[in-house]
C-alpha positions, 0 to 999 in steps of 0.5 A, a space after each residue: 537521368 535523362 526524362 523527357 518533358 511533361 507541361 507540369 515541367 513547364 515552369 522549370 524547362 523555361 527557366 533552364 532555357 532562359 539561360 540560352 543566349 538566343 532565349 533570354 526575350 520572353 518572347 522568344 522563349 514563349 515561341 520556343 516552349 510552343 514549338 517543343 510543346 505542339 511540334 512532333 519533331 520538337 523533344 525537350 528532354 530534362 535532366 533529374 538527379 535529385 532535382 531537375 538541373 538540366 535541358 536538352 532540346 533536339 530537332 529530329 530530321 527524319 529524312 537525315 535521320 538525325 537529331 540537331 540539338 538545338 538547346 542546352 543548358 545546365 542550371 549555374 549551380 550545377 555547372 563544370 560537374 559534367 551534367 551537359 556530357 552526360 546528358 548529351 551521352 544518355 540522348 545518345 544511349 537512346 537513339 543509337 541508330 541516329 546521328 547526333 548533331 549541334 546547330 550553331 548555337 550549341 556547336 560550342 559546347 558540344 565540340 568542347 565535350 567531345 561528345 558527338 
């Protein structure tokens, strides 16, 4: 199931993050929670099955009317189950009046899944 992010998540989301090729610098990762944390066009969603085991991050550009995703990343023990897919499905379940989009960083996997 597809939750969105709450601070008390915080620890987990940055170590879902961490596993994105761009966020491996503290650094950079700190910079990245702050901007999903305080911007309003910044969602950061979870993905929950039993545990939390999945991260999707979307930027809204309103005057697209679209969603970039920006971060996706499913915890290594959990990968190759299709949990990325669903999650990409579920964000699209949601906002079905907007048009779901990869940035170059995602780009690859999403294209892969076929699901945008």
């Amino acid at each position: 199931m597809l939750i969105r992010y709450k601070k008390t998540f915080e620890k987990i989301a940055m170590g879902l993050l961490s596993f994105m090729p761009t966020e491996k610098d503290l650094k950079k990762l700190q910079l990245t929670m702050k901007k999903y944390e305080t911007e309003e066009d910044w969602q950061l969603f979870l993905w929950k099955e039993e545990d939390i085991i999945g991260l999707l991050g979307v930027l809204f550009d309103h005057s697209g009317n679209t969603i970039i995703i920006q971060h996706i990343s499913v915890n290594p023990s959990h990968r190759f189950q299709g949990i990325g897919k669903k999650m990409v499905k579920a964000l699209k379940e949601i906002y079905t009046d907007k048009v779901i989009i990869s940035n170059e960083n995602t780009a690859p996997f999403i294209e892969k899944c076929d699901v945008c």
